[in-house]
N, C-alpha and C positions, 0 to 999 in steps of 0.2 A: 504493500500500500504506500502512495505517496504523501508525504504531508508536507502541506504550504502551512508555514511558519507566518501570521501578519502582525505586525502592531496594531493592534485597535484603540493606542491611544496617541499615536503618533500623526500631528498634522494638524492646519487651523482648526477643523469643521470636528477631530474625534471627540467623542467614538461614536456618534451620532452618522457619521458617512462610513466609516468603516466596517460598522456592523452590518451599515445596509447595503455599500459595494459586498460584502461578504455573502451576504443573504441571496444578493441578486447572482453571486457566481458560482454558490454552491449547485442550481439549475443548470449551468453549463460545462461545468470541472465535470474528470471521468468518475464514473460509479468508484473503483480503484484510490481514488486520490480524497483525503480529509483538509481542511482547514482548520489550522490552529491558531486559534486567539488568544492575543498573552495582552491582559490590560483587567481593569477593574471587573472581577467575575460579575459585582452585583449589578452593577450599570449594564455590562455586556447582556445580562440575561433579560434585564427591563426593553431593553434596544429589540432584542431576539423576539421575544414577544406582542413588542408591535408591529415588526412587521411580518407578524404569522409564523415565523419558522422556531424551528423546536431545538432547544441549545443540546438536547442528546445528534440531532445535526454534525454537531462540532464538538472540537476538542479546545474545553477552557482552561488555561493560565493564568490562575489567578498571582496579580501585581500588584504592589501601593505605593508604585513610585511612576515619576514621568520624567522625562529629561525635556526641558521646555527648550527653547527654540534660543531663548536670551542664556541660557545653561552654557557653561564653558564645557564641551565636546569630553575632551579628555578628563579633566577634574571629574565633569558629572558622571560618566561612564562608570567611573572609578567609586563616588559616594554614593550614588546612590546604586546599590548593588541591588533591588528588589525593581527597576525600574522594567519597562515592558520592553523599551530595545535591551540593556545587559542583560535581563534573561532568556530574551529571546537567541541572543549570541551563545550564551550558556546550553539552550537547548541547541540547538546548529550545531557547536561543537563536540558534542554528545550525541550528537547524529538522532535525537528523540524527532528532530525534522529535518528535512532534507531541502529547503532553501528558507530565505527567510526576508520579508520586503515592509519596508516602513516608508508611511509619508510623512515623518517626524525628521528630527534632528538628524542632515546631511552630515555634519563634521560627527558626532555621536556614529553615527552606519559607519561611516570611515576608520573610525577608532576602532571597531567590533571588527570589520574585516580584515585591519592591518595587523593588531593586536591580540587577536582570538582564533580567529579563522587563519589569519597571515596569508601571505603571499603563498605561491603553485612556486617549488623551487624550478631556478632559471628564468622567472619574471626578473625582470630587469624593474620596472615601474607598473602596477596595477592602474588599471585606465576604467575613463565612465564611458560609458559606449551607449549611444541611443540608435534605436532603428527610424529611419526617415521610408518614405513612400517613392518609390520610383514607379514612372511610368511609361511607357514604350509599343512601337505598333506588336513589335516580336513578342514583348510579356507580358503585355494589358499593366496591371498593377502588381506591384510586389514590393517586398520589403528588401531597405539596405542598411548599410551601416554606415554612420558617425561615430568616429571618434578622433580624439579627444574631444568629451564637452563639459570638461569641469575638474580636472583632477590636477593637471600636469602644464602651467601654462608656460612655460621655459624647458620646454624637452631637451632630451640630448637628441640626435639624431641617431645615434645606437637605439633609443629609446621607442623614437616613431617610429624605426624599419620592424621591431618587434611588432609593432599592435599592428603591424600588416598581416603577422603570423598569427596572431592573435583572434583578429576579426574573420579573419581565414576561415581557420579551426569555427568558430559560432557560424557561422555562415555555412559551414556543413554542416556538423553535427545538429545544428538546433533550428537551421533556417532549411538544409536540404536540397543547398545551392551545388550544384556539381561545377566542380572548376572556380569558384570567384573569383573574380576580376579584382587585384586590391591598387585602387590608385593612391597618389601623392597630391593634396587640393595644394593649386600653384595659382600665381599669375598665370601662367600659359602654358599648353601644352607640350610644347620644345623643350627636348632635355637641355638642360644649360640655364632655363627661365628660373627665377624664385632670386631669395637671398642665400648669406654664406648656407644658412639652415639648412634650408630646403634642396642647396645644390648640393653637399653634403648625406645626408639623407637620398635623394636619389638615387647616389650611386652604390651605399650598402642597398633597399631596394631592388635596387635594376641584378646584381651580384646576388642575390637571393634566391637558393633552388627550394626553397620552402614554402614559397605560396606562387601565385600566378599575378607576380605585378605587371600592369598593362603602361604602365607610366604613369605622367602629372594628368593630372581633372581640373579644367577650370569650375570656378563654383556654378557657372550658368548652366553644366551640364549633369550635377550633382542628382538633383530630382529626377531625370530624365532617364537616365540606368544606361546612357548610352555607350558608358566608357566604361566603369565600376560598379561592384557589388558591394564594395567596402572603401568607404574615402581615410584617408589619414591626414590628421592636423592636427596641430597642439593644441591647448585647452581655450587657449586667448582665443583661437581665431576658430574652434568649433563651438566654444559655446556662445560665440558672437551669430556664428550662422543660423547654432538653436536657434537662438531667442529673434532673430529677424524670422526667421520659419516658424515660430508662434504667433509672433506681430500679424503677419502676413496673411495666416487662418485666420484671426480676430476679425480684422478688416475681411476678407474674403466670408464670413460667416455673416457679419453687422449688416451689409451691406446686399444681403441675399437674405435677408431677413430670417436667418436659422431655419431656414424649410429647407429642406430636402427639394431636388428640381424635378424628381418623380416617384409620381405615389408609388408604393410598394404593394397593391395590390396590380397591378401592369409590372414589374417590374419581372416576373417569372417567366412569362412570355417574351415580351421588349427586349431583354437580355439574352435570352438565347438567339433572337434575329438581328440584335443590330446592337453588342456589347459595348463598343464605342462610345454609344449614349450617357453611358454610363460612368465611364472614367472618369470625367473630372469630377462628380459626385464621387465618385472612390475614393481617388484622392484627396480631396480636401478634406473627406472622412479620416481618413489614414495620416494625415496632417494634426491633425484635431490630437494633440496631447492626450483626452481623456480615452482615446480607443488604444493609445499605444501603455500607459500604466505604468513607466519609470524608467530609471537606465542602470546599465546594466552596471556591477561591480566588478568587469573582466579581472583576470588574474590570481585571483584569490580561489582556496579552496572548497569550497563551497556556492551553492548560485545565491547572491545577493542582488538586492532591488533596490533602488530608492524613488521616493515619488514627489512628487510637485507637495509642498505645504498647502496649498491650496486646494489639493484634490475633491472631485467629488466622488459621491457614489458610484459613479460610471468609471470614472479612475482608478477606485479601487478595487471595482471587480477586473478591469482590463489587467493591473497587476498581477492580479490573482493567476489570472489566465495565461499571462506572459511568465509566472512563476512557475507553473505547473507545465508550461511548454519545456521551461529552460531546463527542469529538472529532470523532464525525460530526454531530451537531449546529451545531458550529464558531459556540457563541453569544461568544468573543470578535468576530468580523465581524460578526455583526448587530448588536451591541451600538456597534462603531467606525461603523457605517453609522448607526445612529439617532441618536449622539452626533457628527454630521458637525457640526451648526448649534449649537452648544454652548459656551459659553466656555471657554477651558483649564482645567484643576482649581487652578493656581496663583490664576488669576483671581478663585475661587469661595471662597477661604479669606478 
């Protein structure tokens, strides 16, 4: 049986969203797979009850601590030992669950994975990785990867050729991509283009019999899937592209007034004659932060999540969902298997 590990007190809106992304995703998780909630049992059960589902459903952890958002990461990780992320790390590394995703305290999830969980020996640097929406005539819609978007804003360039291997490995095992494409987001497409960084970087890349790098990606071509299956770029400049690719949804959603551009009863039909129609509503769905559920904790041992503080219900079932993808996928072992011949990561600094 698999079990997703959540914080239900992690995040502006808990546990009042988490209960009920919980609720809403226990309907679509496999018969095989539980959710485990680590946060105030009493609350948690009041939540469970409103909205109709039965806390024999789930599996409760009861906490009496929260790590708040203004909490110093490390310090609090550390006091408050009953909190609903430390215990949840606690269970994780007890393997009582087998991944584990909060929409709480970013630097707290940080501390749990570097600290507890630790590093996959041979990571160089653990990276945040989000999946973006690519679209194309060849593959309609599909998912890619971003990374770096938040972890590592000053890489070495040993560092970004890594998370090409990195994003590789997830892009098989848990996306199912045969061959990925892993580019380098540049100025321009011409080996030579970029700064010292970048033109550095390149060339361990391009010298890499470990994944399929196709070269530089300018960012116009990122969404489009026409180059890569996986971009690489330091933290500065991917989690700059996130957040203009959240702006971007906003504006595209306000402005189409949140409707959907066809009803979903035609849609069963319409779509198998003319799927086209469809795509840019895919996409912008597939844009939409709340259907993707957080990013990923590459490199570390176990599959960790982290989610928007903002999340809603729909956020937190998409987590749930993206947890229970990641864990059948199990890309921490692939990833310790291909880094078998690898020098330690202390080696490589």
């Amino acid at each position: 049986m698999i079990k997703i590990g959540i914080d239900a007190m992690g995040g502006d809106f808990a546990p009042e969203v988490a209960v009920e992304g919980a609720v809403r995703a226990l309907k679509l998780i496999d018969k095989d797979s539980r959710i485990v909630l680590f946060g105030d049992e009493k609350r948690i059960r009041e939540l469970l009850k409103k909205h109709g589902a039965s806390a024999d459903s789930f599996d409760l952890v009861h906490t009496t601590e929260i790590i708040e958002m203004g909490d110093h990461p490390a310090k609090a990780f550390v006091a408050k030992k009953d909190s609903s992320i430390t215990v949840g790390f606690k269970y994780l590394a007890e393997k009582k669950i087998d991944g584990f995703a909060s929409a709480g305290s970013t630097g707290a999830m940080m501390v749990g994975s570097m600290q507890v969980i630790k590093p996959i020996e041979g990571v160089i640097r653990p990276v945040l990785a989000t999946l973006i929406p690519t679209i194309s005539s060849e593959h309609g819609i599909r998912r890619g990867i971003l990374m770096d978007v938040g972890l590592n804003v000053d890489a070495k360039p040993e560092v970004l050729a890594q998370y090409g291997l990195l994003g590789s490995i997830y892009a098989k095992s848990v996306l199912h991509l045969e061959n990925p494409r892993v580019a380098l987001l540049n100025i321009g497409e011409e080996e030579g283009k970029g700064n010292t960084q970048a033109k550095a970087t390149y060339e361990l890349m391009k010298g890499s019999k470990d994944y399929n790098f196709v070269g530089n990606v300018e960012s116009s071509y990122i969404f489009t899937g026409r180059t890569a299956d996986v971009v690489v770029a330091d933290a500065f400049v991917g989690n700059s592209i996130l957040k203009m690719a959240e702006a971007l949804y906003r504006i595209n959603f306000k402005l189409g007034g949140g409707k959907p551009r066809f009803k979903n009863f035609v849609r069963p039909v319409l779509g198998r004659i003319v799927p086209k129609l469809y795509w840019q509503q895919d996409f912008w769905d597939a844009m939409n932060g709340e259907s993707v559920g957080g990013l990923q904790v590459m490199g570390v041992n176990a599959p960790v999540m982290i989610g928007h503080g903002s999340s809603s219900a729909r956020a937190i079932c998409s987590m749930i969902l993206a947890m229970e993808r990641d864990i059948k996928g199990d890309f921490p072992s692939h990833l310790r298997e291909a880094l078998k011949n690898v020098k330690p990561a202390e080696e490589n600094n």
